[in-house]
Every structure is written in C-alpha cells, then in structure tokens.
TORPA-4810 file (N, C-alpha, C, O; in nm, 3 decimals):
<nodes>
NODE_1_-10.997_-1.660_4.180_-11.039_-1.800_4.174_-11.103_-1.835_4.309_-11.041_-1.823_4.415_X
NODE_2_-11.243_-1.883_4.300_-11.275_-1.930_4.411_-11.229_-2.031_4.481_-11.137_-2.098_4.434_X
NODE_3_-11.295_-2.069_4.632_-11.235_-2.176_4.717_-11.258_-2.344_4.645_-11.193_-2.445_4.673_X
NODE_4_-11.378_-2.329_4.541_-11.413_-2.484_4.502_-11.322_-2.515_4.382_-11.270_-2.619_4.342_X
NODE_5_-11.319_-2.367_4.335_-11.220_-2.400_4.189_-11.046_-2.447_4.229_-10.958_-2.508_4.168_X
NODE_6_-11.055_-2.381_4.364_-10.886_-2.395_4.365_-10.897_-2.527_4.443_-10.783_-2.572_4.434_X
NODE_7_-10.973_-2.617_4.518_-10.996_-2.736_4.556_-10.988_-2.800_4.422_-10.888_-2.867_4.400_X
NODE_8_-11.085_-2.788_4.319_-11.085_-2.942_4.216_-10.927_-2.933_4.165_-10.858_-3.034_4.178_X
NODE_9_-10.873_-2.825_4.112_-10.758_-2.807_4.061_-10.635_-2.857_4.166_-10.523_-2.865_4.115_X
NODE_10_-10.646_-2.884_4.276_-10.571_-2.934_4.361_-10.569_-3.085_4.367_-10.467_-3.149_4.394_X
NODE_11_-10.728_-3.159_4.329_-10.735_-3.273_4.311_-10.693_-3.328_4.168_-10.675_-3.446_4.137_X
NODE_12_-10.680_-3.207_4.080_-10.645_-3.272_3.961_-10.516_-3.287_3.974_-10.488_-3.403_3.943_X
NODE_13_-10.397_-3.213_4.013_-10.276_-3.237_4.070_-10.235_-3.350_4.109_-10.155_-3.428_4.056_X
NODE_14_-10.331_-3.360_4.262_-10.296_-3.538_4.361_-10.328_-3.623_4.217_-10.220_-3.671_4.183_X
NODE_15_-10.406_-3.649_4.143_-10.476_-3.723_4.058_-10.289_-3.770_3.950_-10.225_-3.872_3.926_X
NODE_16_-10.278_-3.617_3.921_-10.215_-3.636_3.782_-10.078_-3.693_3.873_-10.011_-3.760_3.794_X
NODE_17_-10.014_-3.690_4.005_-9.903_-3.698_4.053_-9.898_-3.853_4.089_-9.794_-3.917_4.078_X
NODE_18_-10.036_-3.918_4.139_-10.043_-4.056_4.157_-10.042_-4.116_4.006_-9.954_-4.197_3.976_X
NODE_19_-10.106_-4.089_3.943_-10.106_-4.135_3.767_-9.915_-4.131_3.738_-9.847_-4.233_3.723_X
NODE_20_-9.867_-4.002_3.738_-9.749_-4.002_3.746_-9.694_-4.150_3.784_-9.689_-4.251_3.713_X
NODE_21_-9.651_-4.130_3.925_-9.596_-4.207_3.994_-9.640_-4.379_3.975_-9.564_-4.475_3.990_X
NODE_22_-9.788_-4.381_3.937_-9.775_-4.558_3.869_-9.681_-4.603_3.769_-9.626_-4.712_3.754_X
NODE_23_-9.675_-4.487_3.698_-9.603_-4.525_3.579_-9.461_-4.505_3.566_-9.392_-4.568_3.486_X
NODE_24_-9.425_-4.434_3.630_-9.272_-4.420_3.722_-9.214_-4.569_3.785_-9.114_-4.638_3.762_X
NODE_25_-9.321_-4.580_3.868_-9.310_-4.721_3.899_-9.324_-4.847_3.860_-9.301_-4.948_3.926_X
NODE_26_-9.382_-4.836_3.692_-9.394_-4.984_3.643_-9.269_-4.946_3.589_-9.173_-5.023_3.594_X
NODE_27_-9.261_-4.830_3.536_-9.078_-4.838_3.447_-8.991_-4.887_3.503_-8.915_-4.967_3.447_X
NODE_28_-8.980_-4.848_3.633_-8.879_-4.917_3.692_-8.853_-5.020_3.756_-8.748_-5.061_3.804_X
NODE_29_-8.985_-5.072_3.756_-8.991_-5.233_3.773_-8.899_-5.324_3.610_-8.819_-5.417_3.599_X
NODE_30_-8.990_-5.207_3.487_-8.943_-5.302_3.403_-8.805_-5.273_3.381_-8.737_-5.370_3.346_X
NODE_31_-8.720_-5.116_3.397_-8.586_-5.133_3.413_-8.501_-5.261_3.503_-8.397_-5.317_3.468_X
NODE_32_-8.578_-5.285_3.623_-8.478_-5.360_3.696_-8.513_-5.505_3.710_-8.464_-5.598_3.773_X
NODE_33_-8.614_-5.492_3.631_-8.663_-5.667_3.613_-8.603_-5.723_3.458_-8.528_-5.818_3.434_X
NODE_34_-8.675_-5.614_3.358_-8.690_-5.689_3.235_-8.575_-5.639_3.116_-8.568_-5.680_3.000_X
NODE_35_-8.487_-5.535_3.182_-8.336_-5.473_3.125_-8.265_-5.576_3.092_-8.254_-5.654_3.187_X
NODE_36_-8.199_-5.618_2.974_-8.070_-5.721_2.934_-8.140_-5.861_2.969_-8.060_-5.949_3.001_X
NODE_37_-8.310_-5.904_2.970_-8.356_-5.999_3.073_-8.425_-6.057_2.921_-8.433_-5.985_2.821_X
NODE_38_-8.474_-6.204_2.925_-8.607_-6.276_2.844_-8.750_-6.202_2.890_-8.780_-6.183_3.008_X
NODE_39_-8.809_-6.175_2.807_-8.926_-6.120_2.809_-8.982_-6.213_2.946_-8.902_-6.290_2.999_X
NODE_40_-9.119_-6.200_2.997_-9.163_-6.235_3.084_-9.315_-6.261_3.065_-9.411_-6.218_3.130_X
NODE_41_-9.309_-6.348_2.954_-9.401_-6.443_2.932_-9.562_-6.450_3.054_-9.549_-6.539_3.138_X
NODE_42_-9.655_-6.396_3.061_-9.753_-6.364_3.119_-9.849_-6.459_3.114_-9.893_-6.519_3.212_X
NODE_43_-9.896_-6.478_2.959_-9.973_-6.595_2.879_-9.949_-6.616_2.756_-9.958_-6.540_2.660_X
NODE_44_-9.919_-6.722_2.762_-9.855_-6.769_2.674_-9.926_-6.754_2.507_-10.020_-6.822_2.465_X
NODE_45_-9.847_-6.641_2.425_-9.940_-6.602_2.222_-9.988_-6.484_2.272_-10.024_-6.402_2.187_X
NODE_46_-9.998_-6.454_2.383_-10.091_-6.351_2.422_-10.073_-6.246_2.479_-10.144_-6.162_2.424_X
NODE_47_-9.973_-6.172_2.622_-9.948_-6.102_2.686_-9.805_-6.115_2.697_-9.769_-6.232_2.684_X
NODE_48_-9.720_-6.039_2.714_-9.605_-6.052_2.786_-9.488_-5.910_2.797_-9.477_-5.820_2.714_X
NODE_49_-9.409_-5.926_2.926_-9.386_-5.787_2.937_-9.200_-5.828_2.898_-9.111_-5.897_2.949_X
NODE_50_-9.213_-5.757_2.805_-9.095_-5.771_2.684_-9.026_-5.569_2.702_-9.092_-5.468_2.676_X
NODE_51_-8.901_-5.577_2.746_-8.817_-5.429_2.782_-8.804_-5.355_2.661_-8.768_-5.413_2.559_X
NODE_52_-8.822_-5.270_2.660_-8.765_-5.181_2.513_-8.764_-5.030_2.527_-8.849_-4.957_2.578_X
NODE_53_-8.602_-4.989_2.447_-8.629_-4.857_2.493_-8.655_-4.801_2.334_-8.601_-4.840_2.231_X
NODE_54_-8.752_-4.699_2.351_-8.819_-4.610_2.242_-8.748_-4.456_2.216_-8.737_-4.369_2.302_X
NODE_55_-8.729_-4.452_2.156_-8.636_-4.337_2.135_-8.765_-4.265_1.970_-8.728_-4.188_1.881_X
NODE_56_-8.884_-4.317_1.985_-8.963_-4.258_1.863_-9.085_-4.244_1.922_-9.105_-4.284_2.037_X
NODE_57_-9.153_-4.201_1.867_-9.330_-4.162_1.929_-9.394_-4.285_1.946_-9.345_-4.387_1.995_X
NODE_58_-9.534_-4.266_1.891_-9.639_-4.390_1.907_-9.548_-4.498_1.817_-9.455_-4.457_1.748_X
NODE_59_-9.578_-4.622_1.822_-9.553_-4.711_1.686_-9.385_-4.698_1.689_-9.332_-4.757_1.595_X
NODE_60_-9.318_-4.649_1.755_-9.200_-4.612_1.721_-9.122_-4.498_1.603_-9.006_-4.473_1.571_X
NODE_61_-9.265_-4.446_1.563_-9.207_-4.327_1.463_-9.137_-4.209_1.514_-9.115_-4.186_1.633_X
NODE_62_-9.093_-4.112_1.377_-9.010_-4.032_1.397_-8.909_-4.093_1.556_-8.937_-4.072_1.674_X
NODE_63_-8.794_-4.171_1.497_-8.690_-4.197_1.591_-8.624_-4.104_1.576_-8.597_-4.050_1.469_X
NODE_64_-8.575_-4.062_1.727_-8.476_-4.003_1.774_-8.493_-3.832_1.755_-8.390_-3.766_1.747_X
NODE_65_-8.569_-3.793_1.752_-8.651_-3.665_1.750_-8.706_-3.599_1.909_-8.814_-3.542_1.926_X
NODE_66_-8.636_-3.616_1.980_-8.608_-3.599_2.122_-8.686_-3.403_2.161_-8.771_-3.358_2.238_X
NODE_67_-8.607_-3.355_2.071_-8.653_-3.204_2.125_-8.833_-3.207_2.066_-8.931_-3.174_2.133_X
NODE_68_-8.834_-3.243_1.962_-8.956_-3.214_1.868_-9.005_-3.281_2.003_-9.028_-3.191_2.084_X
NODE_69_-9.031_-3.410_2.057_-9.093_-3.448_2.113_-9.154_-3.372_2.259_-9.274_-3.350_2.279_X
NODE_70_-9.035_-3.337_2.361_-9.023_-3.224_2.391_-9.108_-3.162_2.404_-9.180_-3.150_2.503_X
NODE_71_-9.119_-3.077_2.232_-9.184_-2.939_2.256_-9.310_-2.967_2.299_-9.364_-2.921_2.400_X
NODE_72_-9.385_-3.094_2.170_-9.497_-3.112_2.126_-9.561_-3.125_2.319_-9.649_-3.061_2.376_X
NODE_73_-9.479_-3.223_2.366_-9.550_-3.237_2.521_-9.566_-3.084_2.618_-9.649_-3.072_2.708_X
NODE_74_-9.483_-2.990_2.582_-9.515_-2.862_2.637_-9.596_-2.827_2.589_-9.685_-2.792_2.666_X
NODE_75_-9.619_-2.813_2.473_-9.744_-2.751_2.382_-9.876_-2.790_2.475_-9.961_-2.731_2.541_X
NODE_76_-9.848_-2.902_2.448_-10.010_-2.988_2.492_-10.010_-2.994_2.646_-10.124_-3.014_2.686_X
NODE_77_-9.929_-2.986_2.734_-9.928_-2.966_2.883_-9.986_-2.821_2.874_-10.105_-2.814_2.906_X
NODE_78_-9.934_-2.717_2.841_-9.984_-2.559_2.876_-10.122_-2.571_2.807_-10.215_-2.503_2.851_X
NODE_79_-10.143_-2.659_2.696_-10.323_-2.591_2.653_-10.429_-2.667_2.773_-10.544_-2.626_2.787_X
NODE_80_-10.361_-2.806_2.872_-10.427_-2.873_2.946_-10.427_-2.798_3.038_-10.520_-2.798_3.120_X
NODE_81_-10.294_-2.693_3.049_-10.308_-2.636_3.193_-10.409_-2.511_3.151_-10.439_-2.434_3.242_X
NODE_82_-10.448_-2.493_3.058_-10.522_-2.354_3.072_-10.684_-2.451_3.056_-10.781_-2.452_3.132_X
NODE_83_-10.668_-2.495_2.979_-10.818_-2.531_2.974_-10.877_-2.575_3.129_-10.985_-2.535_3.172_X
NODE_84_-10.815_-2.634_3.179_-10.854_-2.701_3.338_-10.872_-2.561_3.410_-10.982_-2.551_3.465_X
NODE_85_-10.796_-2.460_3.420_-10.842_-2.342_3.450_-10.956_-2.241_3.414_-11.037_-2.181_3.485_X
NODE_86_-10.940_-2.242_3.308_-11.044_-2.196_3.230_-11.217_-2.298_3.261_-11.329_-2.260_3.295_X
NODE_87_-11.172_-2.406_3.234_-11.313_-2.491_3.291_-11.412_-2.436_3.416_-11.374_-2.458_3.531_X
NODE_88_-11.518_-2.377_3.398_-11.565_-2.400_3.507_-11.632_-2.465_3.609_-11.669_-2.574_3.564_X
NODE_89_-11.677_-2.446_3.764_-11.670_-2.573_3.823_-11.802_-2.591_3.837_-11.881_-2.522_3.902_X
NODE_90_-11.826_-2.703_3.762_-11.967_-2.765_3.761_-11.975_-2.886_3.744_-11.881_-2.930_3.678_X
NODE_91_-12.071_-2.982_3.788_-12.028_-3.101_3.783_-12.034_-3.161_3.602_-11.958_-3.251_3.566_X
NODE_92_-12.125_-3.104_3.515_-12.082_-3.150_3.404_-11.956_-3.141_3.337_-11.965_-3.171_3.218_X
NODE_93_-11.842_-3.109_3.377_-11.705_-3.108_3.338_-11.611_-3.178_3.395_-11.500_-3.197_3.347_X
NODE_94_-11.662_-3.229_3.527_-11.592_-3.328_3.543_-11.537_-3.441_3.478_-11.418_-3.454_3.504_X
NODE_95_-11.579_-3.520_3.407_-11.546_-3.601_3.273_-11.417_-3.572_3.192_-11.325_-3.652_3.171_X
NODE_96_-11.429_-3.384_3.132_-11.322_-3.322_3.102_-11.229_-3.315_3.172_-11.117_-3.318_3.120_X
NODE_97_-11.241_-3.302_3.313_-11.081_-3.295_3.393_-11.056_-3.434_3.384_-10.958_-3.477_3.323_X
NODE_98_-11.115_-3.485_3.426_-11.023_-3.645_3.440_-10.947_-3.646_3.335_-10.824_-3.633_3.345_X
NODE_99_-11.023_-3.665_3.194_-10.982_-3.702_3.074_-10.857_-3.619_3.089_-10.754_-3.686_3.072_X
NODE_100_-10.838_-3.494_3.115_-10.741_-3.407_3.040_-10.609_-3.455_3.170_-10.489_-3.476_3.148_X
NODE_101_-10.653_-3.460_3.251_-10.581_-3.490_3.377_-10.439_-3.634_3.342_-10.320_-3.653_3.366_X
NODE_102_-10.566_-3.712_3.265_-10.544_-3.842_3.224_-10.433_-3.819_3.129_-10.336_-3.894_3.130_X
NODE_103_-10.443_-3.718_3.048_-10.371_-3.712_2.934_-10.183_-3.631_3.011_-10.065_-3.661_2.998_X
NODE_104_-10.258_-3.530_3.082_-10.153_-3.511_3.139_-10.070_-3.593_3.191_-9.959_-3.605_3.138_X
NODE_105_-10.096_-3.651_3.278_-10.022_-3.742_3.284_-9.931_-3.887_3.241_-9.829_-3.952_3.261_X
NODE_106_-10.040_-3.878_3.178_-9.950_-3.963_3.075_-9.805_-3.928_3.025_-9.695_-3.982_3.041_X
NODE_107_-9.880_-3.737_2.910_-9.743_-3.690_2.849_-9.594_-3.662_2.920_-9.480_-3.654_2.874_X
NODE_108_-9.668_-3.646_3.093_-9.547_-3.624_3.204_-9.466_-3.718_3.222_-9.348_-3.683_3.231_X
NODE_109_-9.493_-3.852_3.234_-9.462_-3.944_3.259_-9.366_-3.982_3.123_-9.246_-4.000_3.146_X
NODE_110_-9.401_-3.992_3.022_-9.311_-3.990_2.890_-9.237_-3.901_2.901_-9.117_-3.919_2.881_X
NODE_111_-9.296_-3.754_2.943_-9.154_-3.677_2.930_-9.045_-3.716_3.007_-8.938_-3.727_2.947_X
NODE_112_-9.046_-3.734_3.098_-8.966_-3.752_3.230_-8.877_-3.866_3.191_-8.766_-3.870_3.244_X
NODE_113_-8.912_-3.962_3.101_-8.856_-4.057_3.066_-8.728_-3.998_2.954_-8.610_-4.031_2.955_X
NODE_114_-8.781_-3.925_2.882_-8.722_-3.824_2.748_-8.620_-3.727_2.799_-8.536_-3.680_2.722_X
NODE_115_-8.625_-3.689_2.946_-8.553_-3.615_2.974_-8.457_-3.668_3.064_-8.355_-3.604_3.087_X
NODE_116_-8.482_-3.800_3.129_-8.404_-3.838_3.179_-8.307_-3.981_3.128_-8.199_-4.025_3.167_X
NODE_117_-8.384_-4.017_3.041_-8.328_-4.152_3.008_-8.252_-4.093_2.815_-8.140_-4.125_2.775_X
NODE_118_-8.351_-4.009_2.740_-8.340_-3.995_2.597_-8.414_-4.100_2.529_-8.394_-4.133_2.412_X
NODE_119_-8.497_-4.147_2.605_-8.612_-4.217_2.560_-8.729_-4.293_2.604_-8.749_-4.219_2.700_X
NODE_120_-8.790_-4.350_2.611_-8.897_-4.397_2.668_-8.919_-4.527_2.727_-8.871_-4.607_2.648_X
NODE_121_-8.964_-4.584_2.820_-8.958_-4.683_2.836_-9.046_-4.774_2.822_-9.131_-4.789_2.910_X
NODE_122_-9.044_-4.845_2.724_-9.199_-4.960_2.720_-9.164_-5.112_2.720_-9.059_-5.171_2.692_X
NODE_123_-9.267_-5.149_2.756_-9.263_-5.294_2.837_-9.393_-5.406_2.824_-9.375_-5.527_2.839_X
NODE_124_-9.536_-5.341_2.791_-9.640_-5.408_2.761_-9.652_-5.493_2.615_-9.729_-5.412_2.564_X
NODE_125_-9.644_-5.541_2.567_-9.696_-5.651_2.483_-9.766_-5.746_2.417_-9.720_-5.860_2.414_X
NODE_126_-9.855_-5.725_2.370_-9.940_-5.807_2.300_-9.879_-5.890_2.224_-9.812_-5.819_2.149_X
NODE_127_-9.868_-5.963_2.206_-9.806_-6.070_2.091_-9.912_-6.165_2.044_-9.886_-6.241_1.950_X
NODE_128_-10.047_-6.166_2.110_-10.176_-6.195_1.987_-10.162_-6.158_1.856_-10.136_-6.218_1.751_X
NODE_129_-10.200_-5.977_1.907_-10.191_-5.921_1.751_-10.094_-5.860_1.719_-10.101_-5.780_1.625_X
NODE_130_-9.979_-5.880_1.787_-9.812_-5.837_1.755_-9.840_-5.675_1.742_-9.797_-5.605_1.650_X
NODE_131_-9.941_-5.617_1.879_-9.934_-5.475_1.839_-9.795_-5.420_1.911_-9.727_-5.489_1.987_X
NODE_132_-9.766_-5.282_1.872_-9.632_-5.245_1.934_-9.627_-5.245_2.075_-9.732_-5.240_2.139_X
NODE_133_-9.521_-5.251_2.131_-9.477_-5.247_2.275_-9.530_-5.162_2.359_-9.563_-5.079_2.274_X
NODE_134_-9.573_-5.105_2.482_-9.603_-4.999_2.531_-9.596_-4.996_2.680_-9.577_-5.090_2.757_X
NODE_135_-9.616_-4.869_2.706_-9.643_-4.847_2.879_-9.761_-4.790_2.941_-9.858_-4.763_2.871_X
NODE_136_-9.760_-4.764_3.099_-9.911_-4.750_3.151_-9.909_-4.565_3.068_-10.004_-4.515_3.007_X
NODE_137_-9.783_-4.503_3.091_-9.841_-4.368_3.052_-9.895_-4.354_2.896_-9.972_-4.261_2.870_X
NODE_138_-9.848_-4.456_2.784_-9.926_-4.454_2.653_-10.094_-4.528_2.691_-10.175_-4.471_2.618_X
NODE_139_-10.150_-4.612_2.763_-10.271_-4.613_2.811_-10.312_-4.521_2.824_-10.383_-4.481_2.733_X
NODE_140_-10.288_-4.414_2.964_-10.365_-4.266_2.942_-10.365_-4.199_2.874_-10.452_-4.113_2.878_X
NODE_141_-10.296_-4.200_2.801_-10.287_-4.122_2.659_-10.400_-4.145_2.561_-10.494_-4.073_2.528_X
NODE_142_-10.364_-4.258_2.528_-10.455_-4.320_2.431_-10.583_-4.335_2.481_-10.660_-4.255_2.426_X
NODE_143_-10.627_-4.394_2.549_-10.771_-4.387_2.594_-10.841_-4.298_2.631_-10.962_-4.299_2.609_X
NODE_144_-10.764_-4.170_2.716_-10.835_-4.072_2.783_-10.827_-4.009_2.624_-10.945_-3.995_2.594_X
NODE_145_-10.768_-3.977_2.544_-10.771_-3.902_2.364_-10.875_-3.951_2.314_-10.970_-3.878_2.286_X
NODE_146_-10.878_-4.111_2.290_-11.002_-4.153_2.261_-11.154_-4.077_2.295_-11.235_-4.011_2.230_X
NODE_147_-11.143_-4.122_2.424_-11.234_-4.074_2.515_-11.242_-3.895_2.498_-11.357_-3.855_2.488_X
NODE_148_-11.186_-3.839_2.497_-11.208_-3.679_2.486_-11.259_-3.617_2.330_-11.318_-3.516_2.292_X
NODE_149_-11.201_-3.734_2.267_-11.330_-3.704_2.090_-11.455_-3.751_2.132_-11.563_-3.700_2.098_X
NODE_150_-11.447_-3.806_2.173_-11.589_-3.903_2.221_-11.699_-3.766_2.309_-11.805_-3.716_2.272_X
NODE_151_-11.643_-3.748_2.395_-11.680_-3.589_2.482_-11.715_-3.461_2.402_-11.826_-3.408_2.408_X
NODE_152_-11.592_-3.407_2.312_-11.636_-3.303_2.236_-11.700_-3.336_2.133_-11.757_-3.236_2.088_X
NODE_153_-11.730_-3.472_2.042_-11.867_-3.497_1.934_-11.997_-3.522_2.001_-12.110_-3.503_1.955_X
NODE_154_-11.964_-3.569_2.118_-12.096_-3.619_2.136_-12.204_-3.600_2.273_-12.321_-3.633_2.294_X
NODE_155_-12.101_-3.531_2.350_-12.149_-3.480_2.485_-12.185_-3.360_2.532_-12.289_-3.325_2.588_X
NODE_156_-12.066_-3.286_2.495_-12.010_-3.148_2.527_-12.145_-3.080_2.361_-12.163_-3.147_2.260_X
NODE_157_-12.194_-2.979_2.381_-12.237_-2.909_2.277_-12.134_-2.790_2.204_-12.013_-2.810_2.213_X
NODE_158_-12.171_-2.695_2.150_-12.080_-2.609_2.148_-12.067_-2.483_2.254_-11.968_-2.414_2.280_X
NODE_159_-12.160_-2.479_2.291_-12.210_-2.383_2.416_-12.170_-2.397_2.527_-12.131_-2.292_2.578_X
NODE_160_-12.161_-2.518_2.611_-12.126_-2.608_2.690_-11.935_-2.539_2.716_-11.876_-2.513_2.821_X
NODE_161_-11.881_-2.529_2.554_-11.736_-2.463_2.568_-11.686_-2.357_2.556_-11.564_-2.350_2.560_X
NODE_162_-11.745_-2.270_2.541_-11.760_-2.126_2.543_-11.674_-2.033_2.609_-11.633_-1.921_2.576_X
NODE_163_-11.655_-2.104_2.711_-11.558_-2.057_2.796_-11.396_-2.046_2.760_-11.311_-1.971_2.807_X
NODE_164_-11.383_-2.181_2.630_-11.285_-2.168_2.628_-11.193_-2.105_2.464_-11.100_-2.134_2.390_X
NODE_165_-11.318_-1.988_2.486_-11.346_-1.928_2.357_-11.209_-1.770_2.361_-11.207_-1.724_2.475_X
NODE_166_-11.130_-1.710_2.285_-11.064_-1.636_2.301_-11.173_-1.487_2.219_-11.104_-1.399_2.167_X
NODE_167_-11.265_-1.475_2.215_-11.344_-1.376_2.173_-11.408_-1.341_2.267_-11.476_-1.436_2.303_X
NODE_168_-11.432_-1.216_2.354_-11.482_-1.166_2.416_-11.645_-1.200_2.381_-11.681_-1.251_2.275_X
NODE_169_-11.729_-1.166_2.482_-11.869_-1.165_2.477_-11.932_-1.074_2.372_-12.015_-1.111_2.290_X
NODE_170_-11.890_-0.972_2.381_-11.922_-0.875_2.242_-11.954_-0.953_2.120_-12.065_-0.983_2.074_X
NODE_171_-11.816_-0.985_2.069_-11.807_-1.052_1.950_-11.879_-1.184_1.935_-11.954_-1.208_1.840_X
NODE_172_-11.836_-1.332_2.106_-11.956_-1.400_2.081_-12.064_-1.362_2.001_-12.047_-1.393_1.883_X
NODE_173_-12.180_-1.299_2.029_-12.269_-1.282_2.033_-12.359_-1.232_1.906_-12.481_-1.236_1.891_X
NODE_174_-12.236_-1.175_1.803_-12.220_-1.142_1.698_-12.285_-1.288_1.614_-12.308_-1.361_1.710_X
NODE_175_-12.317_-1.350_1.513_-12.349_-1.383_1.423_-12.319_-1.395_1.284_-12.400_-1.449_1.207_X
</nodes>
C-alpha cells in the first residue's frame, strides 16, 4: 500500500472516530438530560427531543434481536472495510469514502450502544409527521445509504468499480 493510500485511509479513521464520538455525545446528553425526564419541546407540533430506548432496528422492528443485529453490523463494517481498501486513490472516489465512512459510523455508533446498553439510544423527534424517534448515528446511516444508491445508479459506471470485482483480469475480460 502506498504512502497516499495509507494517508486517505487514516483520514477515513479521524473522520469515522469524530462521527463516532458526536454521536456518543448526543446520547449521552440525551441519557443525562432526557432519561425518566418530559420530552424537551424544541418547537412547538414540530421538533422535540423525546428519550427512548430501542431495543429493534429502523422503525423499531424486529425487537429485541440483539445478536442478529450484531452480526448484520459486522457484516456490513468488514464489506466497508474492504471496499475502502480496495478503492483506489483517486479523486473520483472520494464521494465513496465519505459516504461509506458515513455509514460506518453510524453502524459503530449503534453498535456500541447494542453492546453496551442492549439497545439503542434515540432521542430526535418529529412530531409534525409523527415520524419515529431517532439519533445522529441513524442520520448517517440513512442519508449517506441514500446517497450511495444515488452514486452507484448514477455516477459511478460499471467500470469505474472494477476493482471491486472478485474475478481476476483473465476472466474480466472474457465476455
């Protein structure tokens, strides 16, 4: 691995460890603010940061499925950690690390919650459209996912990923 590749991969680290740590830190704002507390009314029909612990995925599904959850975040951490490796360093991929960076961190940040608490901690609120509860690490999640279909339909070609192809060049090339 060269000196530039093992630099960006170092910044994706600082990146994913500060992402981390915001969301470390709103949890535990909302543990020690909004725990056993009245929601905290922001604007009024509209925003408010209301405590809840999640013990289920998005939406609150599959409750209490702790290992499954688990795995699924290892799964998807090791294919982020290879692809970011596998990426090479050019500036058109930059987009892809963030995004994936983004995602990482997110799933870290949930895990950490899963492994230390047995569930998750969410606190954001909409009560406009009464969507479900959430936290900063379901933001990176969700948006940078968004955003990474968005990349592989419409940015990325198929060529462009090649790299992160398990067929040797031989066979590439094949038809």
């Amino acid at each position: 691995m060269n000196k530039k590749k093992k630099r960006l991969l170092t910044i994706d680290l600082l990146f994913m460890f500060l992402l981390i740590m915001a969301d470390q830190i709103t949890k535990h704002f909302a543990i020690t603010n909004l725990k056993n507390h009245e929601p905290w009314v922001l604007w009024e029909g509209v925003f408010e940061l209301h405590y809840l612990e999640n013990r289920g995925a998005a939406f609150g599904m599959l409750q209490n499925q702790k290992v499954l959850f688990i795995l699924i975040a290892m799964i998807i951490l090791a294919v982020i950690v290879y692809v970011l490796f596998k990426t090479p360093y050019q500036k058109m991929y930059t987009k892809l690390h963030i995004t994936l960076v983004l995602i990482a961190g997110g799933a870290i940040g949930n895990l950490i919650d899963r492994l230390r608490y047995d569930y998750v901690v969410d606190f954001l609120y909409f009560s406009l459209i009464n969507f479900p509860i959430f936290n900063v690490a379901d933001i990176y999640v969700t948006l940078s996912s968004i955003y990474l279909v968005i990349l592989l339909l419409f940015v990325y070609k198929e060529s462009d990923l090649e790299f992160l192809t398990f067929r040797t060049k031989k066979f590439r090339d094949i038809k």
